[in-house]
C-alpha positions in Angstrom: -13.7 167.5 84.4 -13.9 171.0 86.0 -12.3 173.9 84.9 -10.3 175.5 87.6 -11.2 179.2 87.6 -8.8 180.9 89.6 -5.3 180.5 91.0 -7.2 179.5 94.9 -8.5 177.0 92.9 -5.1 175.7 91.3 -3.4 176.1 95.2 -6.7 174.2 96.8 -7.0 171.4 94.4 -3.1 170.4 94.6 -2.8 170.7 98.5 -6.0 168.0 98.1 -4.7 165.9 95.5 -1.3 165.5 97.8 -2.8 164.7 101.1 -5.0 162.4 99.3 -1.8 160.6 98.0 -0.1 161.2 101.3 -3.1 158.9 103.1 -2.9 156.2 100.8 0.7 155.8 100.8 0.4 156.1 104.8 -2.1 153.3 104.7 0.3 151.3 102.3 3.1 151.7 103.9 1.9 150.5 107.3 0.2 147.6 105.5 3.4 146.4 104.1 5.4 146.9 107.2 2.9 144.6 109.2 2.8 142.3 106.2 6.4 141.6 106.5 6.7 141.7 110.1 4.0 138.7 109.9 5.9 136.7 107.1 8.7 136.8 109.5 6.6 134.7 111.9 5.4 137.4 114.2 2.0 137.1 115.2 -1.2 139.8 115.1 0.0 141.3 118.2 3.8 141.2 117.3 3.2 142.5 113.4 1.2 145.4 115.4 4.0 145.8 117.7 6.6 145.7 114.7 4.4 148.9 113.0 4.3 150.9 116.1 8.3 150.6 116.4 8.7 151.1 112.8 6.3 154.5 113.6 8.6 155.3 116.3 11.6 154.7 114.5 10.6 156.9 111.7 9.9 159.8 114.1 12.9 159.8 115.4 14.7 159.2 111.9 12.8 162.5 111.0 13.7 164.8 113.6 17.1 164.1 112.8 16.2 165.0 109.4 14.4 168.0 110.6 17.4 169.3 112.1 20.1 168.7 110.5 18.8 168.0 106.4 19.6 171.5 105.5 23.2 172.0 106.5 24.0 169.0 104.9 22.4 169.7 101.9 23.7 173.0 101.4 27.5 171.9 102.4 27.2 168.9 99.7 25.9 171.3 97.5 28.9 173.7 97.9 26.6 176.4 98.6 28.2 180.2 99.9 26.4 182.1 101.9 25.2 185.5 100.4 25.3 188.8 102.3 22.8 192.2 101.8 26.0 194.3 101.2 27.1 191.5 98.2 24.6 191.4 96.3 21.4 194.1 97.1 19.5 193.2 94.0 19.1 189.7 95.1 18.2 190.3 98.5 15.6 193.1 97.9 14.0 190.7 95.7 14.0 187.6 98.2 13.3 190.6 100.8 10.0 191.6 98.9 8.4 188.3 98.5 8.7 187.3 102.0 7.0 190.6 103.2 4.2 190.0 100.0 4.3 185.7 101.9 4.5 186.6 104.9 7.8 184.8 105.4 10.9 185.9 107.1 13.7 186.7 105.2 15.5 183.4 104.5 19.5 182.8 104.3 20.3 183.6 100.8 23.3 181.0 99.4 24.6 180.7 95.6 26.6 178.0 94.0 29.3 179.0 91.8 28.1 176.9 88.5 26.3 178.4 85.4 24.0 175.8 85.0 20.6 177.5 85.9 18.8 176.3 88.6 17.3 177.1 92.3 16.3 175.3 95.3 14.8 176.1 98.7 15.7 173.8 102.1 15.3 174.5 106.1 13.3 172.7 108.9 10.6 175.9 108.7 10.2 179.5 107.6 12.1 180.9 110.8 15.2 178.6 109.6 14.8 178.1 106.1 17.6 179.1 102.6 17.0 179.6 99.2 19.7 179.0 97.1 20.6 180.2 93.7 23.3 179.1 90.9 25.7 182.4 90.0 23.8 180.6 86.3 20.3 181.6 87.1 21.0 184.8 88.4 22.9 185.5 85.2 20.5 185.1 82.4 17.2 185.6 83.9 15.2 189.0 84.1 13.7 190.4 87.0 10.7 189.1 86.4 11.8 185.3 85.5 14.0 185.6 89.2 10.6 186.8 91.0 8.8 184.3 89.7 11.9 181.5 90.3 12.1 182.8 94.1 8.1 182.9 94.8 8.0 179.5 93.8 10.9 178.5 96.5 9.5 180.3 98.6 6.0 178.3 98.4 8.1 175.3 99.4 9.2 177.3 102.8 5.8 178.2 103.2 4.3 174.9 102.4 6.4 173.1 104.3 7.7 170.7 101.6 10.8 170.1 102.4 9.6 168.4 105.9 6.9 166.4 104.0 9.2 165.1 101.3 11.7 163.9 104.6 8.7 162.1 105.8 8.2 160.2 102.8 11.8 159.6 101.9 11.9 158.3 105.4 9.2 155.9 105.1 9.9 154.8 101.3 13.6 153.9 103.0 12.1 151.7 105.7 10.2 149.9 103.0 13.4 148.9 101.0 15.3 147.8 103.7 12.7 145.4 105.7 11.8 144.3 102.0 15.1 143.6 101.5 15.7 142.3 105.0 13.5 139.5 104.5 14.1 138.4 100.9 17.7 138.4 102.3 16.3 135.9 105.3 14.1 133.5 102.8 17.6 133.3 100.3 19.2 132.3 103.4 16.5 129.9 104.1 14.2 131.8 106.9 11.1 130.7 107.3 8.0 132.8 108.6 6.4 130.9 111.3 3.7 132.5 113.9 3.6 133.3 117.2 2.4 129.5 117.9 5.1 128.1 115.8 3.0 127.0 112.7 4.0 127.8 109.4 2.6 130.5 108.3 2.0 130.0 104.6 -0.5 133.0 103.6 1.7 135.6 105.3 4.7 134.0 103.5 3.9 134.8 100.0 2.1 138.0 100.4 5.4 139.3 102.0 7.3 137.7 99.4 5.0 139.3 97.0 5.0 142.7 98.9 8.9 142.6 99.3 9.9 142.7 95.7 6.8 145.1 94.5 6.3 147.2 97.9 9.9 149.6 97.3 9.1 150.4 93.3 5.4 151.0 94.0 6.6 153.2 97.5 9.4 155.0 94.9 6.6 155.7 92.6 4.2 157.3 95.1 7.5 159.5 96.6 7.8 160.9 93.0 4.2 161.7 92.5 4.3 163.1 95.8 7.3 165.8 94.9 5.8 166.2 91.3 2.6 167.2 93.2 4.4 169.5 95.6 6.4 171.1 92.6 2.5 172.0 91.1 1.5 173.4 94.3 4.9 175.5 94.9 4.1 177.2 91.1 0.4 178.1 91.8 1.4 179.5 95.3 4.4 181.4 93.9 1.8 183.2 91.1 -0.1 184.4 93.9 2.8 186.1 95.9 4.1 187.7 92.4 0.5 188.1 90.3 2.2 187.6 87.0 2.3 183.7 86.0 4.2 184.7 82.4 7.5 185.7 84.5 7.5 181.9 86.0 6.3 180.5 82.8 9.3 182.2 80.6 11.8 181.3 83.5 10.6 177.5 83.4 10.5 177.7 79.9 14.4 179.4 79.8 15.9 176.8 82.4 14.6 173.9 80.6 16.1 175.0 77.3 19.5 175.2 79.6 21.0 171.6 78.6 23.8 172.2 80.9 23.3 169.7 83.9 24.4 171.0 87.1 27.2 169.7 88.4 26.7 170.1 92.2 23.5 168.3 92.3 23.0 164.1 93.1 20.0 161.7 93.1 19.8 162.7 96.8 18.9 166.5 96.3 17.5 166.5 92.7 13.7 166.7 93.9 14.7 170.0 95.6 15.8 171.8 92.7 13.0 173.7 90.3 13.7 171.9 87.7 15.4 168.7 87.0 19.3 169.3 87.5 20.7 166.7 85.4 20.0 167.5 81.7 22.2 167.0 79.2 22.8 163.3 79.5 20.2 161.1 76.8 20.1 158.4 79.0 19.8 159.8 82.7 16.8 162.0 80.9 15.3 158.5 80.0 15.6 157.3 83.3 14.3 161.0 84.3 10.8 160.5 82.6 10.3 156.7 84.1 11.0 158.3 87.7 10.8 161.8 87.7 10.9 164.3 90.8 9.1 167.1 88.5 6.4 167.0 86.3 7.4 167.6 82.7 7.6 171.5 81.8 4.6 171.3 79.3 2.7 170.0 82.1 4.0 173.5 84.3 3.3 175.9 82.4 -0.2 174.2 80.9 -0.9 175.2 84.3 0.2 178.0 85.0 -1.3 179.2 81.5 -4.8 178.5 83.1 -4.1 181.1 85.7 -3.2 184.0 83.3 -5.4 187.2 84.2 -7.3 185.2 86.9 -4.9 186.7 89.8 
């Protein structure tokens, strides 16, 4: 296995492995849409015709998301809006980093909750927040909060948070035709094509692909935001030059056992780190389907990119 020299390397090597994943869960997703569509008795031409809808539909599902995702996250999150007069320190630094990304200056919002934690949301740079908890800004150092911010801002650059919609989007279309036509076969649907013979082969695949399809399409979501979180810390070492400020503020907010109260299942993959620590068995649950790879993995990482930035 190669050794990955510099942080360009870290940066190109994660943006790869993701679209990589990205195509194949593409590919799988379309093949079990059609799949289904034929064990409910459609044709070639209709299980075709059933993908292009569901492509369609999922366009339109995501510029909804595109528009609208970030408000409602930030209201369910209880977010507050921040001005430059309230808090200059806090700005500057969000201030800096965009002019070192080339980034506009985001809307700054905190939550009122000492847990420690950070996330970043917004459709694209020109309409993106970063959001703090009163927590984080408490008991990190400058340096940790740099290194915190440059990563969020990495997601705003990257994109992420219109990736991750895309995904969520598809993995959601999965579960409910899946469970759509187990629902149909319980109430004793039968595929037939578009001839009107049965059409066995297409039957049990489906059958098959409808109780495996929405774990294997959850699991490919989370390695898709574990992937993104890996790519968001080698992009923020290269806006701030100093990985040991985002290593110690990993390390410090993963030592913070107390879970954040404003986050749910629905927003967890935006946060830096996992928001709901704290409770033994969610943290179980947490390492079978995680949104972030484990710290050690992080700051492994970000280890290998000490004094090669």
């Amino acid at each position: 296995m190669a050794t990955i020299n510099t942080a360009w390397d870290q940066v190109s090597s994660n943006i790869f492995k993701t679209w990589l994943i990205m195509f194949f869960f593409s590919f799988f997703a379309i093949s079990i849409i059609y799949i289904i569509a034929r064990g409910f008795g459609y044709g070639q031409t209709g299980g075709l015709g059933i993908v292009g809808f569901a492509l369609i539909f999922t366009g339109l599902m995501n510029f909804a998301s595109y528009y609208w995702s970030d408000k409602i996250v930030l209201a369910v999150s209880g977010a507050k809006l921040v001005s430059e007069n309230s808090n200059k320190e806090l700005y500057r630094t969000v201030e800096n980093l965009c002019i070192a990304a080339g980034l506009p200056t985001p809307k700054i919002y905190t939550i009122d909750d000492s847990a420690t934690n950070a996330f970043a949301t917004g459709r694209d740079p020109k309409h993106a927040a970063i959001c703090f908890t009163t927590g984080i800004l408490d008991k990190l150092n400058k340096q940790e909060l740099e290194g915190v911010t440059a990563h969020e801002l990495s997601h705003v650059g990257n994109r992420d948070t219109l990736l991750m919609g895309v995904v969520s989007i598809l993995v959601g279309m999965i579960a409910v035709l899946s469970d759509w036509f187990l629902r149909s076969m319980f109430w004793g649907g039968r595929g037939r094509d578009d001839e009107g013979k049965n059409n066995t082969i297409f039957m049990v695949l489906a059958l098959v692909s409808a109780i495996l399809a929405p774990v294997v399409a959850t699991l490919i979501q989370l390695a898709v935001s574990r992937r993104r979180e890996l790519l968001a810390d080698a992009s923020g070492v290269l806006l701030t030059r100093y990985p040991g400020g985002l290593i110690s503020a990993l390390q410090k907010i993963s030592s913070d056992r107390e879970p954040l109260e404003a986050a749910n299942r629905g927003t967890a993959h935006l946060y830096i780190v996992n928001p709901f620590k704290g409770n033994q068995a969610g943290a179980f649950l947490a390492n079978l389907f995680n949104t972030h790879p484990s710290i050690e993995v992080r700051v492994n990482a970000l280890r290998q990119m000490e004094g090669k930035v």
